[in-house]
PDB file of N, CA, C and O in Angstrom:
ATOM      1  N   UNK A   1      83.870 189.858 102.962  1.00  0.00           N
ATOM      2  CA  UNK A   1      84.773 188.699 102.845  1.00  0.00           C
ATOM      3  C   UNK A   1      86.136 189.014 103.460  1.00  0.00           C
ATOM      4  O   UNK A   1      86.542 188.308 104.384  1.00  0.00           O
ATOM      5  N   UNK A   2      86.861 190.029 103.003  1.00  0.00           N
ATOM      6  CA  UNK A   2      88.081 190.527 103.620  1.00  0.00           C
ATOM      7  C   UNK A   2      87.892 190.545 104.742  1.00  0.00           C
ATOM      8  O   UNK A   2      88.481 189.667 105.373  1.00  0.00           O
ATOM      9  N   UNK A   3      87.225 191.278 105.342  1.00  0.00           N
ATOM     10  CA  UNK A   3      86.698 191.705 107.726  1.00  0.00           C
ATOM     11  C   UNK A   3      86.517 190.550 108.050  1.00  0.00           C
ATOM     12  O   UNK A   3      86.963 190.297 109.169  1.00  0.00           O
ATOM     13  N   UNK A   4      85.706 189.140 107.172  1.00  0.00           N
ATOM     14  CA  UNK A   4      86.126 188.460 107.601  1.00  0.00           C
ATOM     15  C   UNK A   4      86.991 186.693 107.849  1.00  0.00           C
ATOM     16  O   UNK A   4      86.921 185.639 108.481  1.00  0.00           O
ATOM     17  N   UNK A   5      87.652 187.328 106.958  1.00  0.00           N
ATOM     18  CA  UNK A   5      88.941 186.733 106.741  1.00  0.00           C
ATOM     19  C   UNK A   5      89.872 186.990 107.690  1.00  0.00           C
ATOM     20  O   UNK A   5      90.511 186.099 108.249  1.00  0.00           O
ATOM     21  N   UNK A   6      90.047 188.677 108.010  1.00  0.00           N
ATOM     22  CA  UNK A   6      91.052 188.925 109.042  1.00  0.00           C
ATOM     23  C   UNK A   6      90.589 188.568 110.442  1.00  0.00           C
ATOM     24  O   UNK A   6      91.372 188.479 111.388  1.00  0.00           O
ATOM     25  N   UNK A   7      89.148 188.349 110.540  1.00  0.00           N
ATOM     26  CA  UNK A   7      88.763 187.992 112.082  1.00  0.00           C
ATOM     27  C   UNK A   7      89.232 187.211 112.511  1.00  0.00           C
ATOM     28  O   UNK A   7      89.787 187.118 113.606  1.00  0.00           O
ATOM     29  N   UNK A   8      88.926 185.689 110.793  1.00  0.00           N
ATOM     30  CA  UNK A   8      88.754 184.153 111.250  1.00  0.00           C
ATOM     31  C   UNK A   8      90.689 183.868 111.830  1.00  0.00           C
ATOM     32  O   UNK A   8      91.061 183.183 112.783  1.00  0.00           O
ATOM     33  N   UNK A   9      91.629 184.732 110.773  1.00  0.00           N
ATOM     34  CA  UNK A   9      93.147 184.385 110.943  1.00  0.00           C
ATOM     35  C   UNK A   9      93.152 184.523 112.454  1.00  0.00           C
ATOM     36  O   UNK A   9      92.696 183.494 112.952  1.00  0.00           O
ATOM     37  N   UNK A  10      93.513 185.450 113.393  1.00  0.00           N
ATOM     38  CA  UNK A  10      94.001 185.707 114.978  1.00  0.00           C
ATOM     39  C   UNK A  10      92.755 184.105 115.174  1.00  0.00           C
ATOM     40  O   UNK A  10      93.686 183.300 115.162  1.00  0.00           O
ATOM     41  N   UNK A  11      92.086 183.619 115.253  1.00  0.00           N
ATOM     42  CA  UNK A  11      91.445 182.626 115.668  1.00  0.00           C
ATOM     43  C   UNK A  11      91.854 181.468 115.255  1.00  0.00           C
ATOM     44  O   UNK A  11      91.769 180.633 116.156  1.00  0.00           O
ATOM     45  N   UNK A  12      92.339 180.978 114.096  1.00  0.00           N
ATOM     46  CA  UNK A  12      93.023 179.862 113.746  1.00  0.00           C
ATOM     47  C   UNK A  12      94.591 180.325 114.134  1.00  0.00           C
ATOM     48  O   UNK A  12      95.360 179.460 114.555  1.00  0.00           O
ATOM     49  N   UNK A  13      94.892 181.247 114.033  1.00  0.00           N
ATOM     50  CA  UNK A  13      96.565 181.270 114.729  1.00  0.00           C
ATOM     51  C   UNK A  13      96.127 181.089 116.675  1.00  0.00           C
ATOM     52  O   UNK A  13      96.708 180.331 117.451  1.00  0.00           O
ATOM     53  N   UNK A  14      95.436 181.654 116.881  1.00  0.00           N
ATOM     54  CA  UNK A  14      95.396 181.400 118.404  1.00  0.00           C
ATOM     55  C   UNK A  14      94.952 179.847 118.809  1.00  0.00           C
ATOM     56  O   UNK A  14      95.406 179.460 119.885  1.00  0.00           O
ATOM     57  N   UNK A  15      94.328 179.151 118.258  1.00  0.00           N
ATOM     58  CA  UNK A  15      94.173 177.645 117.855  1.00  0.00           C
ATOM     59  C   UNK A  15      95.425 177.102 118.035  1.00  0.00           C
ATOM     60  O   UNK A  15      95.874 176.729 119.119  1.00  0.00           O
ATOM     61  N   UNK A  16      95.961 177.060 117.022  1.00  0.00           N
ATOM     62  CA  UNK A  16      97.494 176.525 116.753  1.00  0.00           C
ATOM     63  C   UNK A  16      98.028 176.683 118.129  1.00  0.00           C
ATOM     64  O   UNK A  16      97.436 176.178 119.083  1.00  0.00           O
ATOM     65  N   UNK A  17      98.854 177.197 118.234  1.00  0.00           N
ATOM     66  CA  UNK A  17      99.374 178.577 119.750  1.00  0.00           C
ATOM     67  C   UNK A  17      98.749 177.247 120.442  1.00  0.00           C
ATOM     68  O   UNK A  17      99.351 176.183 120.292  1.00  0.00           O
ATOM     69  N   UNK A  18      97.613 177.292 121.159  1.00  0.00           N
ATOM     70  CA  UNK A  18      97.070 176.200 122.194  1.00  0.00           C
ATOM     71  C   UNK A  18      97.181 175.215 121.913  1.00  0.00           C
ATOM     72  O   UNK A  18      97.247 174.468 122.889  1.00  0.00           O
ATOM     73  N   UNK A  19      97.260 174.644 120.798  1.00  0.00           N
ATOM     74  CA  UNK A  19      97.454 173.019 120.661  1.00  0.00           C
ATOM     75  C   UNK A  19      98.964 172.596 120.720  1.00  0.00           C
ATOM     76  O   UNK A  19      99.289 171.450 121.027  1.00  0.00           O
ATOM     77  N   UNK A  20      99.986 173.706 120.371  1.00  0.00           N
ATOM     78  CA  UNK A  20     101.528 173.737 120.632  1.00  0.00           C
ATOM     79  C   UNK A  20     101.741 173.754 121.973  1.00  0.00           C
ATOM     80  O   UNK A  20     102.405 172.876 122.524  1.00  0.00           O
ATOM     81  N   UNK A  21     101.198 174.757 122.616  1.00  0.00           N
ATOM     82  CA  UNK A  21     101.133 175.059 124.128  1.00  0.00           C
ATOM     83  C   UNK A  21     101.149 173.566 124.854  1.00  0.00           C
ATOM     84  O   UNK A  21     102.138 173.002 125.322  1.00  0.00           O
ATOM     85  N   UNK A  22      99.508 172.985 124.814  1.00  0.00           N
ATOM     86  CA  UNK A  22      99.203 171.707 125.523  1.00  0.00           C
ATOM     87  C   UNK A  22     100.205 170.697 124.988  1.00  0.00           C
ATOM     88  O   UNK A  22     100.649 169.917 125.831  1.00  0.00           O
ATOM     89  N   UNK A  23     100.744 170.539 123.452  1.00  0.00           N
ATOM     90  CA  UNK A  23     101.830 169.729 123.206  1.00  0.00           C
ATOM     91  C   UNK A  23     102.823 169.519 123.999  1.00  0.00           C
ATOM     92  O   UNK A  23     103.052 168.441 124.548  1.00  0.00           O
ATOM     93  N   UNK A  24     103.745 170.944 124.161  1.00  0.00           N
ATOM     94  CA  UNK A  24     104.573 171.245 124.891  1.00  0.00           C
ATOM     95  C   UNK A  24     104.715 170.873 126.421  1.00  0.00           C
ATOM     96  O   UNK A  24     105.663 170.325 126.984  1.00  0.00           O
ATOM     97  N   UNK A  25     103.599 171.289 126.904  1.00  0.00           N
ATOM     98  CA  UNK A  25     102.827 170.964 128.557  1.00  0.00           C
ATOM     99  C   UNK A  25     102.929 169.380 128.467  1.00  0.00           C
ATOM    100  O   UNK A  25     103.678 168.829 129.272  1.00  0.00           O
ATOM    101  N   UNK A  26     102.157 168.525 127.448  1.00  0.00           N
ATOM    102  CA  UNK A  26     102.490 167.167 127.406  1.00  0.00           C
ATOM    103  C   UNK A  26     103.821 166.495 127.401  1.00  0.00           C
ATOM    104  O   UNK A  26     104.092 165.385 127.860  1.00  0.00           O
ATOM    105  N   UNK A  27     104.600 167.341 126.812  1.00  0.00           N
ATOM    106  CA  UNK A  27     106.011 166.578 126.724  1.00  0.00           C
ATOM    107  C   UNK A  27     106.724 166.818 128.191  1.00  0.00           C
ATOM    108  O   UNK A  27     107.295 165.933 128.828  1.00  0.00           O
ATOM    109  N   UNK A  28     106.564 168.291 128.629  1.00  0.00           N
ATOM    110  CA  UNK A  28     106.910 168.508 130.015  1.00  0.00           C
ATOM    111  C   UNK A  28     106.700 167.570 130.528  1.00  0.00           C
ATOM    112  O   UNK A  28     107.696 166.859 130.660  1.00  0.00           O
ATOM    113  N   UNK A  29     105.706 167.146 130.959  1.00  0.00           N
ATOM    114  CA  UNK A  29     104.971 166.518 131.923  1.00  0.00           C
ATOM    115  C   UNK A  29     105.612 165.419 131.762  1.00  0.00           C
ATOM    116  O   UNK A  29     106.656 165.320 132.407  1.00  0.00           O
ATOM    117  N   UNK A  30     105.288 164.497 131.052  1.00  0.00           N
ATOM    118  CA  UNK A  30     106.030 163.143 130.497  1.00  0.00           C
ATOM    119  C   UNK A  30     107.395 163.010 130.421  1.00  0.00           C
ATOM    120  O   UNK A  30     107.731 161.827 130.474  1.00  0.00           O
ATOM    121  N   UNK A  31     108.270 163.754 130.321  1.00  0.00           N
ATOM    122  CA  UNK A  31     109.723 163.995 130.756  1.00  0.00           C
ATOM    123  C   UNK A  31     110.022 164.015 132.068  1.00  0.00           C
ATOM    124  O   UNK A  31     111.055 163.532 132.532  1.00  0.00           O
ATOM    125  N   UNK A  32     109.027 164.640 132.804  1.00  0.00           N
ATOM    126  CA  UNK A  32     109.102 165.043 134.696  1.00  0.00           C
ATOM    127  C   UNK A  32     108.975 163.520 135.221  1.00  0.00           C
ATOM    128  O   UNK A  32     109.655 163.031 136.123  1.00  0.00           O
ATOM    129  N   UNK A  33     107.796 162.758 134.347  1.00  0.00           N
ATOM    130  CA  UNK A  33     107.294 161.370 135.087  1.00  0.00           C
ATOM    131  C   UNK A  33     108.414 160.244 134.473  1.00  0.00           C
ATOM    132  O   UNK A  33     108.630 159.114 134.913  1.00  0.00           O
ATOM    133  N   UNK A  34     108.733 160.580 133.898  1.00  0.00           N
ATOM    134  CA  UNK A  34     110.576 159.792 133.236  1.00  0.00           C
ATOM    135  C   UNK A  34     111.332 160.216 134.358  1.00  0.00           C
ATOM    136  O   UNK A  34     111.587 159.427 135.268  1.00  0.00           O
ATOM    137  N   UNK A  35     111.761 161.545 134.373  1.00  0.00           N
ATOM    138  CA  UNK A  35     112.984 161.709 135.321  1.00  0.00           C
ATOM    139  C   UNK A  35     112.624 161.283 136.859  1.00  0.00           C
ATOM    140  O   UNK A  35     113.490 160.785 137.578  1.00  0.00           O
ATOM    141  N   UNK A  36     111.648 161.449 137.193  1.00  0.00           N
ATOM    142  CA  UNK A  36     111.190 160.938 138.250  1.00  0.00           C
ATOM    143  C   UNK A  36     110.924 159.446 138.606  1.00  0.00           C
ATOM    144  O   UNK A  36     110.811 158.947 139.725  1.00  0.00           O
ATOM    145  N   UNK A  37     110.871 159.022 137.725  1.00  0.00           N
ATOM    146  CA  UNK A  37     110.459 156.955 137.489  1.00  0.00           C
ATOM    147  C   UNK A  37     112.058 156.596 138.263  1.00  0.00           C
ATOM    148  O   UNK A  37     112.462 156.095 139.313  1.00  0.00           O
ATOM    149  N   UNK A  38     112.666 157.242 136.930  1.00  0.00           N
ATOM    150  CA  UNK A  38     114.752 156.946 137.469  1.00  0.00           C
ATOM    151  C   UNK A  38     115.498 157.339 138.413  1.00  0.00           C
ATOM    152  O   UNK A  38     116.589 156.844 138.697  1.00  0.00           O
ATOM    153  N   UNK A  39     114.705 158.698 139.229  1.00  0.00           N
ATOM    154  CA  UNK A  39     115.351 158.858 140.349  1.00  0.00           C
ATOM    155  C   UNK A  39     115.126 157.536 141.642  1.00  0.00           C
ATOM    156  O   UNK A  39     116.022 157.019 142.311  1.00  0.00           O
ATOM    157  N   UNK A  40     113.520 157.220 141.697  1.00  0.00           N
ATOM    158  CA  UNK A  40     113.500 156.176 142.939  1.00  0.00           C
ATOM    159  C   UNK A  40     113.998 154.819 142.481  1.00  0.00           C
ATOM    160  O   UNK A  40     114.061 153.884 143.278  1.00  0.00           O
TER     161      UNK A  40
END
């Protein structure tokens, strides 16, 4: 139960991590296609 408990954690923290990541990447992105709408 403990071995694997500590496996499943680095796998649900590395989860998280990627769904923040692509969040992040989404807001980028969508900020770039804003600043870009207002420049032309």
């Amino acid at each position: 139960m403990r071995q694997r408990q500590l496996a499943n954690s680095p796998s649900a923290r590395n989860k998280i991590y990627l769904v923040f990541i692509l969040w992040l990447y989404k807001y980028f992105v969508i900020a770039n296609l804003n600043q870009s709408q207002n420049l032309t």
